[in-house]
N, C-alpha and C positions, 0 to 999 in steps of 0.2 A: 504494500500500500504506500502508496506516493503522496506526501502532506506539503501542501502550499505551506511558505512563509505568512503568510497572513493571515493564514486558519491554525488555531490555537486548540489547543486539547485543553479542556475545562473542566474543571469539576464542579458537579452538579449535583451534589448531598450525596451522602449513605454509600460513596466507593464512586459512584457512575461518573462517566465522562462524556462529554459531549462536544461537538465542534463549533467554534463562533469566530465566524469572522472579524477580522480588524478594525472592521467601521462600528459592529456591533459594540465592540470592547472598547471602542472609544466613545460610541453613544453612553455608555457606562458611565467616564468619566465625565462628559459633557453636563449628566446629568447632577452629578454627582456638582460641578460648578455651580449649576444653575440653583443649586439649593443652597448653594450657601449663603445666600440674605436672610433666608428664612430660618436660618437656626439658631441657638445662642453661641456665645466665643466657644464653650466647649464641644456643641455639635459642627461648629465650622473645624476645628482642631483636629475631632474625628474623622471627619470628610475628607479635610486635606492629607492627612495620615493613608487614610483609603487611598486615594490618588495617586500617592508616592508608591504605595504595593504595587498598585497594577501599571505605575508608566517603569516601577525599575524590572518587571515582570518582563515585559514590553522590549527593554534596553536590554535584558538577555537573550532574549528569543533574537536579536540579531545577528546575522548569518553573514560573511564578509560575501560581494564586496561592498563597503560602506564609503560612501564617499566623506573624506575628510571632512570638509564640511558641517555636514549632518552630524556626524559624531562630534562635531566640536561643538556647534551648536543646541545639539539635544545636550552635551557635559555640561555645556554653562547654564543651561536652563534646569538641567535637577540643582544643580549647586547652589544657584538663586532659589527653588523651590524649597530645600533642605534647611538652609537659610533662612527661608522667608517662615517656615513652623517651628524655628526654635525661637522666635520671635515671641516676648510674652504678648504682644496683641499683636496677631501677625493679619494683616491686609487679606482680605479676598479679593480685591480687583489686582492687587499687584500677585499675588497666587495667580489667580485666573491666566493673566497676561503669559505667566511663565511656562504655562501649563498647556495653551494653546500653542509654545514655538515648540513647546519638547513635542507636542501631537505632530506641527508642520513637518518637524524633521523626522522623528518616524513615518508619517505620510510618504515623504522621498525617498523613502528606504524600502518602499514595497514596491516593486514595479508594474505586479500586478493585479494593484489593488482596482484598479478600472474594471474588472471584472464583474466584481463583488459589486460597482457602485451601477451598473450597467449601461457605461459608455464603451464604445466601439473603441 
């Protein structure tokens, strides 16, 4: 069995596994942004924690070749993210911001992710 870089094996309670593509796993985290107005500092704290699992998840699953780049700029963006929650009131829009370049740069890094999104 032959597994795309951009399909991820998943766990899905009680042992099972399941496959989710890239866009999936990042609607994840998008959501996971988009909640952060509405919760209190310690539910944003947990959120952005959440985030950092699944985008350093993400930064393993990469497979060379990576263009420098990308890898420079997904580095600096956990760095600033890593950063930005040890923060005793650590910003959601400046999270967000950082969190969106580390998404750009792993976007770059899947070539074919256009699949999944269903352009030609």
């Amino acid at each position: 069995m032959s597994l795309e870089p951009d399909v991820a094996l998943v766990a899905a309670g009680c042992g099972l596994f399941t496959f989710m593509p890239l866009e999936r796993r990042i609607g994840i985290m998008k959501d996971l942004m988009r909640g952060m107005d509405l919760v209190t500092l310690v539910g944003q704290g947990h959120a952005m924690n959440k985030i950092l699992v699944l985008l350093r998840r993400e930064a393993l699953r990469l497979t060379p070749p990576v263009a420098a780049e990308d890898l420079a700029s997904l580095s600096n963006a956990m760095t600033e993210l890593e950063h930005e929650v040890g923060r005793i009131a650590p910003s959601p829009s400046i999270f967000n911001d950082h969190v969106e370049a580390a998404i750009a740069a792993l976007r770059r890094t899947y070539p074919s992710l256009d699949r999944w999104q269903g352009t030609p």
